[in-house]
Structures are given as structure tokens and as C-alpha cells.
C-alpha positions as CSV (number, residue, x, y, z in Angstrom):
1,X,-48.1,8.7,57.7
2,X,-46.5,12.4,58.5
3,X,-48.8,14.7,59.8
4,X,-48.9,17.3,56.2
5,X,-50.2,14.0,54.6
6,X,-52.5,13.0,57.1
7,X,-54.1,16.6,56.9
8,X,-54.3,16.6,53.3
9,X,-55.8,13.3,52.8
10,X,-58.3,14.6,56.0
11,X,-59.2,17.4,53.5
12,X,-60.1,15.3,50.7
13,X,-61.9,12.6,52.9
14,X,-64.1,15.8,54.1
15,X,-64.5,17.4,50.9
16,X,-65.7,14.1,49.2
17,X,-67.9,13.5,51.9
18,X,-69.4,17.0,51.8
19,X,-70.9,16.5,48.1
20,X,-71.5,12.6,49.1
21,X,-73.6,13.9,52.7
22,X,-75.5,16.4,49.9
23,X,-76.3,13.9,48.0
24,X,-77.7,11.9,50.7
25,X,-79.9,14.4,51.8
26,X,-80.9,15.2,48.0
27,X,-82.3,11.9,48.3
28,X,-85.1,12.4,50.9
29,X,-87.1,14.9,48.4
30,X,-87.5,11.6,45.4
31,X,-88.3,9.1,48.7
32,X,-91.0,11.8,50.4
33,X,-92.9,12.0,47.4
34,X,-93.0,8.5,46.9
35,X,-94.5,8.1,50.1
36,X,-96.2,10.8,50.0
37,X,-97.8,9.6,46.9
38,X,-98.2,6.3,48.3
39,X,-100.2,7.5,51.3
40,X,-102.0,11.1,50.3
41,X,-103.1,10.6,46.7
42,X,-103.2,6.6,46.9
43,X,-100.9,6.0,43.7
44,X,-99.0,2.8,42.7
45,X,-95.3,2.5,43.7
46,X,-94.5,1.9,40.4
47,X,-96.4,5.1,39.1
48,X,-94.6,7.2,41.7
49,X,-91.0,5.5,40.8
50,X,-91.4,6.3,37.6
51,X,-92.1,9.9,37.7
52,X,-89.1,10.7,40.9
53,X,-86.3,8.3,38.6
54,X,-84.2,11.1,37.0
55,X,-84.4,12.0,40.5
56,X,-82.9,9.3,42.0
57,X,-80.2,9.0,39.3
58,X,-79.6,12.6,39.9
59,X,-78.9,12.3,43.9
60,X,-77.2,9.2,43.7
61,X,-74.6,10.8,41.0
62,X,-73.8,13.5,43.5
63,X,-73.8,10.3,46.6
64,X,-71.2,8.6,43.8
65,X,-69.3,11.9,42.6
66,X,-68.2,12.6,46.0
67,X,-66.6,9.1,46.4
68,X,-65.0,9.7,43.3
69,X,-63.5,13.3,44.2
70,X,-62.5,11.9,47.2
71,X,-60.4,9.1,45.4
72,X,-59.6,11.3,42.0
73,X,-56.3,12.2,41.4
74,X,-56.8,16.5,41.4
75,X,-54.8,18.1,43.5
76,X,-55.8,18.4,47.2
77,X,-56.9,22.3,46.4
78,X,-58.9,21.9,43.4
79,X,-60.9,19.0,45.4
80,X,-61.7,21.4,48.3
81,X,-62.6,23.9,45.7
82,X,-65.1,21.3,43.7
83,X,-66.4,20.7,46.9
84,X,-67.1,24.1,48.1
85,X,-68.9,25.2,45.0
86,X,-71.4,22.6,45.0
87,X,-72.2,23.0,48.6
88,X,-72.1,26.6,48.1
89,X,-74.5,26.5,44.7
90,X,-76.9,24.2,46.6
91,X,-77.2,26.2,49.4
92,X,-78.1,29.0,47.4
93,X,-80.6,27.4,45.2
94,X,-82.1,26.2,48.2
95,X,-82.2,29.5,50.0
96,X,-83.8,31.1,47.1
97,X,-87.1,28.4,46.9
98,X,-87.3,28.8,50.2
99,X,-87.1,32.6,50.5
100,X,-89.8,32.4,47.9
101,X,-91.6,29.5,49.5
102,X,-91.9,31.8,52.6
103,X,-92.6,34.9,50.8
104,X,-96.0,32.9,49.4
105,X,-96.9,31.8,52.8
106,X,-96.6,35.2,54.3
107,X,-98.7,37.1,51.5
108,X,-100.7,34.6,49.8
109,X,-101.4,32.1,53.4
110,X,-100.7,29.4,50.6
111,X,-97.9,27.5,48.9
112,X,-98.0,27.7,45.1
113,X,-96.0,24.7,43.4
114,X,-96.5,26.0,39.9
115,X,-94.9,29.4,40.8
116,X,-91.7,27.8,43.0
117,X,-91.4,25.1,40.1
118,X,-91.2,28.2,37.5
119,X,-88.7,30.0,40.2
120,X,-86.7,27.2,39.8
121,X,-86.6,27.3,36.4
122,X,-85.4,30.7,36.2
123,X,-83.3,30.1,39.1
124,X,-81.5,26.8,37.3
125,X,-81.5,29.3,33.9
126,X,-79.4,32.3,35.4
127,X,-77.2,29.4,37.0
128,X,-76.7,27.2,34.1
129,X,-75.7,31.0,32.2
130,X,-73.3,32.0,35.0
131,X,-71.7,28.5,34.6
132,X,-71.4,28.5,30.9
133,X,-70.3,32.0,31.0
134,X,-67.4,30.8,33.4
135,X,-66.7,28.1,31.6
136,X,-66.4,29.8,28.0
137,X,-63.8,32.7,30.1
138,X,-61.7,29.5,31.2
139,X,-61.6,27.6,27.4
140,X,-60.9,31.4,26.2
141,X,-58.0,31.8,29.0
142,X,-57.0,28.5,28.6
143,X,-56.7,29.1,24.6
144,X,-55.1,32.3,25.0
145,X,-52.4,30.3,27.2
146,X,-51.8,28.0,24.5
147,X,-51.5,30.3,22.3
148,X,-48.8,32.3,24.2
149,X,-46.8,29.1,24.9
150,X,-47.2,27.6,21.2
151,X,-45.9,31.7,19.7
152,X,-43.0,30.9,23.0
153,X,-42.2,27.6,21.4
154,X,-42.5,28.7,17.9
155,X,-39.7,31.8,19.0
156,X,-37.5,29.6,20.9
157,X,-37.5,27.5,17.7
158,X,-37.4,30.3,15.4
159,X,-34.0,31.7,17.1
160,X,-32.6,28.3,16.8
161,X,-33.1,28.9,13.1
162,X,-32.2,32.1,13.0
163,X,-28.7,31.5,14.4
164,X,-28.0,28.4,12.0
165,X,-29.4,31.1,8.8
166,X,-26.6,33.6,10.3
167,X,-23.9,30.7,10.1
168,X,-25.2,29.5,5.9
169,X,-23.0,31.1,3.2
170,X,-24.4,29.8,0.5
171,X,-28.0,30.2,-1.2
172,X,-28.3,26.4,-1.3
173,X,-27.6,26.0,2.4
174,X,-29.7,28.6,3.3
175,X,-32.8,26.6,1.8
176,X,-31.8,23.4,3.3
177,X,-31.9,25.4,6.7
178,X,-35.1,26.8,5.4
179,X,-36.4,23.5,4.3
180,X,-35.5,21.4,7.8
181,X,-37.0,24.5,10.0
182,X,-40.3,24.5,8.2
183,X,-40.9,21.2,8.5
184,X,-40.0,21.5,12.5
185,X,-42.7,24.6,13.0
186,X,-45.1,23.3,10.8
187,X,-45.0,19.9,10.9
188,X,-46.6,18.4,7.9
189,X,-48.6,21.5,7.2
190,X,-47.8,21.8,3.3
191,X,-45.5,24.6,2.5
192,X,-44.2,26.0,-0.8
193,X,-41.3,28.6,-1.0
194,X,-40.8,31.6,-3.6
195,X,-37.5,33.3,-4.1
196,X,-37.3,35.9,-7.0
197,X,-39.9,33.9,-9.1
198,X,-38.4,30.2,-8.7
199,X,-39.8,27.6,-6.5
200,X,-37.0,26.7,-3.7
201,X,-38.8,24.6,-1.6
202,X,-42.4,22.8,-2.7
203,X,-43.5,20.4,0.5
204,X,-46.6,18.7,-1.0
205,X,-48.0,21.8,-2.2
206,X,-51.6,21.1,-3.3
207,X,-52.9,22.7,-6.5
208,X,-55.0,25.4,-5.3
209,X,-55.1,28.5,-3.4
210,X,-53.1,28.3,-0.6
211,X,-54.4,29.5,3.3
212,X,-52.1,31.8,3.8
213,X,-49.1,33.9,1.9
214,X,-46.3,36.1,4.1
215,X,-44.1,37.7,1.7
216,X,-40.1,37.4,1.9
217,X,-39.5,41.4,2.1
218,X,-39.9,42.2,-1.7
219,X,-38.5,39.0,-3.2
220,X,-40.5,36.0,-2.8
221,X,-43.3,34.4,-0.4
222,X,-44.1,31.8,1.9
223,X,-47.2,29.7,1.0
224,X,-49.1,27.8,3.5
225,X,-51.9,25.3,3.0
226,X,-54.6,24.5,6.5
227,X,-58.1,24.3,7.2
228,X,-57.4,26.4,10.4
229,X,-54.3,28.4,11.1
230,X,-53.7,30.6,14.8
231,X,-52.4,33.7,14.8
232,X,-49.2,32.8,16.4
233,X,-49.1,30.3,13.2
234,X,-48.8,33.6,11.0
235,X,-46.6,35.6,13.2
236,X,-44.0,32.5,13.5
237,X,-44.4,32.5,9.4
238,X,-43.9,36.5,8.9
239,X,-40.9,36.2,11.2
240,X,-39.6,32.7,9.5
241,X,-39.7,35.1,6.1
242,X,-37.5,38.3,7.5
243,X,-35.3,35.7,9.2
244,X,-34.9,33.8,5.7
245,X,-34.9,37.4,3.7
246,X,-31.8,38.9,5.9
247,X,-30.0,35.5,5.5
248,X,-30.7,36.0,1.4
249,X,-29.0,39.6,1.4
250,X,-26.0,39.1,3.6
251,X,-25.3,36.2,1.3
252,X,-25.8,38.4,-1.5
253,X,-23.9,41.1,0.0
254,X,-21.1,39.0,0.7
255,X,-20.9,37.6,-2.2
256,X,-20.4,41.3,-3.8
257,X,-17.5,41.8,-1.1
258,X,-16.0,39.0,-2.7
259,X,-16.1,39.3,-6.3
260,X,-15.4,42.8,-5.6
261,X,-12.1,42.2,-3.5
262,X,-11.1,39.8,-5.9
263,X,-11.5,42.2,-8.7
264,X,-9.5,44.8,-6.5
265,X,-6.9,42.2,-6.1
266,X,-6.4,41.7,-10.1
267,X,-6.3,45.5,-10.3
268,X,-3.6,45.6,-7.8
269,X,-1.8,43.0,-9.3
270,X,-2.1,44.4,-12.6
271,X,-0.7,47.9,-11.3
272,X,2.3,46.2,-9.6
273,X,3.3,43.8,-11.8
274,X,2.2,44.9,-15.4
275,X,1.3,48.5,-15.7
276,X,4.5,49.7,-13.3
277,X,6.4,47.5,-15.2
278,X,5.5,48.8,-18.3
279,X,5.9,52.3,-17.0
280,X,9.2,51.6,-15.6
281,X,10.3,50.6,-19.2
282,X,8.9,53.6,-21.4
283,X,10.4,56.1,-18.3
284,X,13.8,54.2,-18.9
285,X,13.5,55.0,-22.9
286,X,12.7,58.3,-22.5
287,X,15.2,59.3,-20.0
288,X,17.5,57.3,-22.0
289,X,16.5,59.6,-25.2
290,X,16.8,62.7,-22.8
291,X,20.5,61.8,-22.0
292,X,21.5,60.7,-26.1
293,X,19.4,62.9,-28.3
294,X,19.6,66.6,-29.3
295,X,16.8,67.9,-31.0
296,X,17.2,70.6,-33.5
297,X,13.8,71.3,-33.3
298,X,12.8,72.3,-29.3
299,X,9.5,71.2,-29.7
300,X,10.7,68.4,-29.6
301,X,12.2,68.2,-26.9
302,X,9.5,69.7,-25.4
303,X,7.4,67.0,-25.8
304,X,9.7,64.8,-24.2
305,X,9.7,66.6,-20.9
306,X,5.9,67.0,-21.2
307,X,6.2,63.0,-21.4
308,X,8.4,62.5,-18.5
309,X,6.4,65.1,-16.5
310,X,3.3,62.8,-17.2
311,X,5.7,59.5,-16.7
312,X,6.2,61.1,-12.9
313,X,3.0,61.8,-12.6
314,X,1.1,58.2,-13.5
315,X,4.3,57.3,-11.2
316,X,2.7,58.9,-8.5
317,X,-0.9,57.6,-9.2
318,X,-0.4,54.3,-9.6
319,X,1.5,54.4,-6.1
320,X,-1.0,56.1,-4.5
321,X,-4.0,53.5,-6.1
322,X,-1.6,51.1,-4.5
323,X,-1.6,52.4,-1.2
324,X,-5.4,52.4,-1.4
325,X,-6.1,49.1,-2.5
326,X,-3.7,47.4,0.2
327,X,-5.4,49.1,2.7
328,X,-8.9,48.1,1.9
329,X,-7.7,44.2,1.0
330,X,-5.5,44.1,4.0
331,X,-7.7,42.1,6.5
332,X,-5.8,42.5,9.4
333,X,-5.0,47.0,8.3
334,X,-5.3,48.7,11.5
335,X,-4.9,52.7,12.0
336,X,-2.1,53.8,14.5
337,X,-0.2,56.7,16.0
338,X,1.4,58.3,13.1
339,X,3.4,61.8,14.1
340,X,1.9,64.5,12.3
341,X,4.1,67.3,11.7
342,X,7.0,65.3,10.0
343,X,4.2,64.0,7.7
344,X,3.2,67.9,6.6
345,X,6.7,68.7,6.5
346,X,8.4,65.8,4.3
347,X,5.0,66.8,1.5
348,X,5.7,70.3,1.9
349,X,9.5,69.8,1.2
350,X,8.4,67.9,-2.3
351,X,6.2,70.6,-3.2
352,X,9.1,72.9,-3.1
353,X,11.2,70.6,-4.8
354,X,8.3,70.1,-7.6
355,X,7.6,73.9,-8.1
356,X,10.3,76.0,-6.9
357,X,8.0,79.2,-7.9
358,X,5.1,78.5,-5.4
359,X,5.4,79.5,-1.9
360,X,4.8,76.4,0.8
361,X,4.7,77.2,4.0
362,X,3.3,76.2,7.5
363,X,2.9,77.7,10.5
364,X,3.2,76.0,14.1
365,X,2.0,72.3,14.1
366,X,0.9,70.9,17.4
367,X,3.7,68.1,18.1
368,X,0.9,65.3,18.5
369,X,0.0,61.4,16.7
370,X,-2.9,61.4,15.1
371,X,-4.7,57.9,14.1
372,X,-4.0,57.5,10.5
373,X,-1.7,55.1,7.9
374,X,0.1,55.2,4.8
375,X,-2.7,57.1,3.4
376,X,-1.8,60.2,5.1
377,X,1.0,61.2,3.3
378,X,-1.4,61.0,-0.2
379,X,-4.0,63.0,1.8
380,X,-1.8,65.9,1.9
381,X,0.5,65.3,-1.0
382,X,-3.0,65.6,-3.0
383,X,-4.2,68.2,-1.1
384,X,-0.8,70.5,-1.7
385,X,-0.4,69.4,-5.5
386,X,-4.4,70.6,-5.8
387,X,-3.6,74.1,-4.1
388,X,-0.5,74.6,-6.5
389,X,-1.0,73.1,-9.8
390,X,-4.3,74.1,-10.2
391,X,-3.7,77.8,-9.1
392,X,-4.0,80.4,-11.8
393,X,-2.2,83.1,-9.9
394,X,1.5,84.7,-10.7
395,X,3.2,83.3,-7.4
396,X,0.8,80.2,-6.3
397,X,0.6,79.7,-2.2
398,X,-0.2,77.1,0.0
399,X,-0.3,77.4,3.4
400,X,-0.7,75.0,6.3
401,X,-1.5,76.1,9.9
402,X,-3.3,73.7,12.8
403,X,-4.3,73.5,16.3
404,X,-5.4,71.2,18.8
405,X,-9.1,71.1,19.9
406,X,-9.7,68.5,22.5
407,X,-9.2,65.2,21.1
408,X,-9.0,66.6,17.8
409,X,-6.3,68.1,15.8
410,X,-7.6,70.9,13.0
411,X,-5.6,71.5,9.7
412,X,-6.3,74.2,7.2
413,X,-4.7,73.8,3.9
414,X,-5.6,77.7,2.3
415,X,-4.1,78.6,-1.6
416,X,-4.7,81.8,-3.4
417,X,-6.3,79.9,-6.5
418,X,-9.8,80.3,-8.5
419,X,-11.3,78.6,-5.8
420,X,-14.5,76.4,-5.7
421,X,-17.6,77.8,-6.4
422,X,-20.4,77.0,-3.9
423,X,-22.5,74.9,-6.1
424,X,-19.8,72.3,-6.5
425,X,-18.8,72.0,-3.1
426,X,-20.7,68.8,-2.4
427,X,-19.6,66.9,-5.4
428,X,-15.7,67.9,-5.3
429,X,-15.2,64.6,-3.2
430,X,-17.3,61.8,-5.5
431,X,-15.5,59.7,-7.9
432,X,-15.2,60.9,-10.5
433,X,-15.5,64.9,-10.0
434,X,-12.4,66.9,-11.3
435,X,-11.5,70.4,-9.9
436,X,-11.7,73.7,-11.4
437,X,-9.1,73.2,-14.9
438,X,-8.2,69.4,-13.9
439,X,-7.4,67.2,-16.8
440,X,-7.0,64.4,-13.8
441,X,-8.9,60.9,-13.2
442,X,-11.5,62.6,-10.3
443,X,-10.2,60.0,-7.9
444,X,-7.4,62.5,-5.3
445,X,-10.2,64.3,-3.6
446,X,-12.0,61.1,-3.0
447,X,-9.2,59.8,-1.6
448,X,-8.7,62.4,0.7
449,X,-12.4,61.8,1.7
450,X,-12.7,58.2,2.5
451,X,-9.1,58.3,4.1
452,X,-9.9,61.1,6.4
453,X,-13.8,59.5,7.7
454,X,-11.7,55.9,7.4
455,X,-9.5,57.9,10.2
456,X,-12.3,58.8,12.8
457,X,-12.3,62.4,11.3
458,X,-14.0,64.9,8.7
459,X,-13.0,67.3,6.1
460,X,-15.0,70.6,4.5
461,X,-13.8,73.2,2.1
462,X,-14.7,76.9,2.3
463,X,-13.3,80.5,0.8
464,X,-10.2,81.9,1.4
465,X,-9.4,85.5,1.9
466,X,-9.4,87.5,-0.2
467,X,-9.3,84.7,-2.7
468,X,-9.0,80.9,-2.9
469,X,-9.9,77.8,-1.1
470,X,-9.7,76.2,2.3
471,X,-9.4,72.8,3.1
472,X,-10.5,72.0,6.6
473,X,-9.1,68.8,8.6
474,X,-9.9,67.2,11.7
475,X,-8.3,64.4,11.8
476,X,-8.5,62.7,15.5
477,X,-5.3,62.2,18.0
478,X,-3.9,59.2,18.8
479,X,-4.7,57.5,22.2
480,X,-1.6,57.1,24.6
């Protein structure tokens, strides 16, 4: 036997021993009054047996409780500390009868049993309190543990869950998830399950009030039936429900994404197949007509180039709706360096071409990338067309200038025009919104919008001087 183990068997050994010695000695106060009985007051030894047996059994329980700590299976420490207590409580019960015992025999020159009985009384009282008091703190300690480990558990668990609800795309596997991780933290607790009025889940539901109801955000409840539920019980249901209601409504969500995209798709395909098709053909007749056909009236052939003008320009929107729509269904669209001054020039150049009786015109452009796609061109093709075709004065302007600030490049695009009054500011970017005189669909300026904060960057508009409006760009440069 190594010498650790020798010692801590040598610890037991004494600690049993201890409360076994204690009892021993507990003994001699039963056997002195029998014989004390048997030789002062002259009583039978039967009489005097009777009245000292709880005695007996009491001393010979501690004789036999030692025996037993000393061959129990406690840990070495908790022995020793068994053992210690009951030495220790002894010793002070003891001291206290006799401090009184003394205390009588001072004062009074005379013992008085009644008085050191009712001493121990009180004394045994205020001990028995102490103890119970101790003991209630350690079940109370002891239940708070379990607690904490079961809500632990219940977490571990619910994160388990949580991760297979992030990996469900469907409603119905989402309640199977629901279903199996119930059952795992409640165990055959009855549980029912309300989602937007119907019943998902109904786990021998009884019919009557159930003990407890967390909701599921705004659109449904979990219902729980128990004679006695803990709080970590409730907490591991609330969580369960915002768990289940985040799963519901990226479902949902996604489930917009798609139907969307594949509406977006059908739209696209429409535009390139059917609708530029179509266009193609009634540009082809007119132009045809243009080449073979001489009015006598001019009004008619007025309305012919009004009809090719508007030919070019659904040309030019259904392009640009293209543009758009690839980019948002394009999984794999990334931004990337895109030079910016051949950009400003090349939609300059066609606004010349377009409307040789505006002045377009840029000053110095910083010779730098900025992070952008296809899109850009429309941004300031839209922007341009906007300054010049709906400009109400003699010789329309537009007028580009920009600098670089930091990691940001700023472009101005000013025209002398009617301007935008204050009030409308906000609401010249929504779907929808048409500028001042625009006969258009409302969708350029939103364009220009979600392609410039798609880009990293941001746009605002403000007066020119002494008339007009400004169209303010930061659009960010290109890494590398």
C-alpha cells in the first residue's frame, strides 16, 4: 500500500473512530443512571432500562455510525468533515450544560435538573434550527445548480436545434425539426404547436387549459401541459419559439426571393425575346415607310419621326431594364475597376450627337477606376438626358466637373433647367416619381439611386446657380 493511501485510509480509520470513541463515552450517562437507580433510589433494573432505552439506541447509533463512515464510500474529505462536526457539536452542547451546570453551583450552591434539562431543550432547539437552516441553503444551492445545468443542457440542445432550423427550407421540414426537438427537451411533456391559426404539431394535447403558452413572435404559440414546470423549462420554451419564428420568416423571405427572381426572369425574357423583337419589327416598318413614302401632308410625316423618336427611345429603356435585371439575377455579378472618365466622355459624346443645340461639357476628370459595372454608363446617360431634355431654357447645359477626395471620387452633373423644388427632393429617386414635365415611366432616377449605393457610394441633388439643379456623386475608387 503506497504511503498517500496508507494516510488516507489512516484519516478515515481516525475519523470513524472519533464519532465511534463519542459514542462510547455517550454510553456511560444511560449505564450511570441505571446504577445509579439501582443503588440510590432502590428501583428495578427493568424500570431503569426502560426509561434510559432511547438512550442506549441513541449512543449505540453514533458507536455504529462511526463504523459505517469509516467503511462508507464518501470521499476521504467529506468523512473527516462528518467527523469533525459531530465532535465539534457535541463538544459544544456539552460545554454549554456544563457552563450552566457550574454557573448553578456557583450562585445557587445547588444543581437544578429541571433548569439544565430545559437548557437543553433550548440548546437542542437553536441547534436543530441552525441545522435545518443549513440544510434548506444546501437543497436551495443544490436546486439552483440543477437548475443552471438543466437551462446549460437545455441551450446546448437548443443550439443543436437551432443550427438544423438554419439548414430547413421548407415549412414542412421546419416542423419536423420542430416536432423531433420538442420531444428531445421535453420529453413526453404534452406539447401543442400554433402557426398562423393552424395546428402544426399536437403531441397528446389534453383538452383543457394548458400550463404554460410562449408565443411564436406575433404568429402563433407554443402550448405546454405539467403539473410543475422550472423556470429554465419556460426560458428553453421562449427561446425554442424565436428559434422556430426566425426559421418561419427566412423561409418566407426566401421564398419571396424566389418567386420574385423568377418573375424578374420572365420579365427579362419577355424584354429580350418578345418585346425587342416586336420593337425591332415596327422600327423596321417605320424606317422602311421613312425611306418609301412622301407625305403631302407634313403632319404626317411628323408623326412618323415623333414615332421613331419614341421607337429610339423604348430602344434605350428596354436596354437599360436589361442591364438592371441581369445584374440583380446574376448570382455570381461582382463590381470592378471601371475607368471613369472614358465612361463620362463616350455619354457626353451621345448627348451631343442627340441634341446638337445643348451645350455638354466637362471639365478635368481625375484619371482614376471607380467600383462600378454596366450600370454606370445608364447612371450618367440618365442623368445627362434628365439635364437636357427636360430643360426649359433657349440653349440647355449640362456640365460635368469632379475631384478626388480620399477614397472617393465626387461628380457634379449641374444644368440650367427649372430645377427641383425642395419639397420633392426626397421622392425624385422612388419608383415611380417623374421629374419636373416628364411624360417618362419614374424608373431612371431610381436607377441611378440603387446603382450608385449598389456601388459603395451616395448621390444628393441641390440648386444650381443662378438656376437649375445639381446632381452630386460619390461614387468610391477602385482598390489597386
Amino acid at each position: 500500500m503506497s504511503g498517500p493511501v496508507r494516510h488516507l485510509r489512516s484519516r478515515r480509520l481516525l475519523a470513524g473512530g472519533s464519532v465511534s470513541l463519542l459514542g462510547c463515552l455517550l454510553l456511560g450517562v444511560p449505564l450511570f443512571d441505571i446504577w445509579d437507580d439501582a443503588t440510590n433510589l432502590s428501583w428495578s433494573v427493568l424500570t431503569s432500562l426502560a426509561e434510559n432505552a432511547l438512550f442506549f439506541v441513541l449512543a449505540s447509533a453514533l458507536v455504529w455510525g462511526g463504523v459505517w463512515l469509516a467503511r462508507s464510500d464518501w470521499g476521504t474529505d467529506r468523512v473527516t468533515v462528518v467527523a469533525k462536526r459531530t465532535v465539534l457539536a457535541t463538544l459544544v452542547f456539552a460545554g454549554l450544560i456544563a457552563w450552566a451546570a457550574y454557573l448553578q453551583l456557583q450562585v445557587m450552591g445547588a444543581l437544578k435538573p429541571q433548569i439544565l434539562a430545559m437548557d437543553g431543550v433550548i440548546i437542542g432547539a437553536v441547534t436543530s434550527f441552525g441545522i435545518s437552516i443549513a440544510s434548506t441553503r444546501a437543497d436551495v444551492y443544490r436546486a439552483a445548480a440543477d437548475e443552471e445545468r438543466a437551462l446549460k443542457e437545455s441551450l446546448e440542445l437548443l443550439y443543436r436545434i437551432a443550427n438544423e432550423l438554419e439548414g430547413a427550407t421548407t415549412h414542412e421540414e421546419v416542423y419536423g425539426i420542430t416536432d423531433h426537438g420538442l420531444d428531445d427537451v421535453f420529453g413526453a411533456t404534452p406539447v401543442r404547436v400554433v402557426i398562423d391559426e393552424t395546428v402544426v404539431i399536437d403531441a397528446d394535447a389534453p383538452d383543457c387549459q394548458p400550463s404554460e403558452r410562449v408565443p411564436i413572435g406575433e404568429r402563433g404559440y407554443i402550448e405546454l401541459w405539467g403539473d410543475d414546470f422550472a423556470r429554465h423549462d419556460v426560458t428553453t420554451a421562449e427561446l425554442f419559439g424565436t428559434h422556430l419564428d426566425e426559421a418561419i420568416r427566412r423561409i418566407e423571405r426566401e421564398t419571396r426571393l424566389r418567386e420574385e427572381r423568377d418573375i424578374l426572369e420572365f420579365v427579362n425574357r419577355t424584354l429580350r425575346h418578345d418585346l425587342l423583337g416586336d420593337l425591332s419589327l415596327v422600327e423596321a416598318r417605320l424606317r422602311m415607310l421613312d425611306r418609301n413614302v412622301v407625305f403631302e401632308d407634313p403632319a404626317h410625316a411628323d408623326h412618323l419621326d415623333v414615332s421613331l423618336d419614341r421607337v429610339d427611345d423604348m430602344h434605350e429603356f428596354i436596354r437599360t431594364m436589361r442591364t438592371y435585371m441581369e445584374a440583380l439575377l446574376d448570382a455570381d455579378h461582382s463590381l470592378e475597376a471601371t475607368p471613369l472618365p472614358p465612361v463620362i466622355d463616350e455619354e457626353l459624346e451621345d448627348i451631343r450627337e442627340a441634341h446638337p443645340d445643348a451645350v455638354a461639357e466637362r471639365s478635368a476628370i481625375p484619371e482614376v477606376a471607380v467600383e462600378a459595372d454596366d450600370l454606370l454608363s445608364h447612371v450618367f446617360s440618365n442623368l445627362f438626358r434628365n439635364a437636357v431634355e427636360h430643360n426649359d431654357a433657349e440653349t440647355p447645359e449640362v456640365i460635368v466637373d469632379a475631384e478626388l477626395a480620399g477614397d472617393v471620387v465626387c461628380v457634379t452633373v449641374a444644368d440650367n433647367g427649372p430645377g427641383v423644388p425642395e419639397s420633392r427632393r426626397k421622392d425624385i429617386f422612388e419608383k415611380g416619381a417623374h421629374g419636373t414635365e416628364s411624360s417618362g415611366s419614374g424608373f431612371g432616377l431610381f436607377l441611378v439611386k440603387d446603382a450608385v449605393e449598389n456601388y459603395g457610394g451616395e448621390i444628393r441633388v441641390r440648386d444650381n446657380e443662378p438656376r437649375g439643379t445639381v446632381f452630386e456623386l460619390e461614387l468610391p475608387v477602385a482598390s489597386g
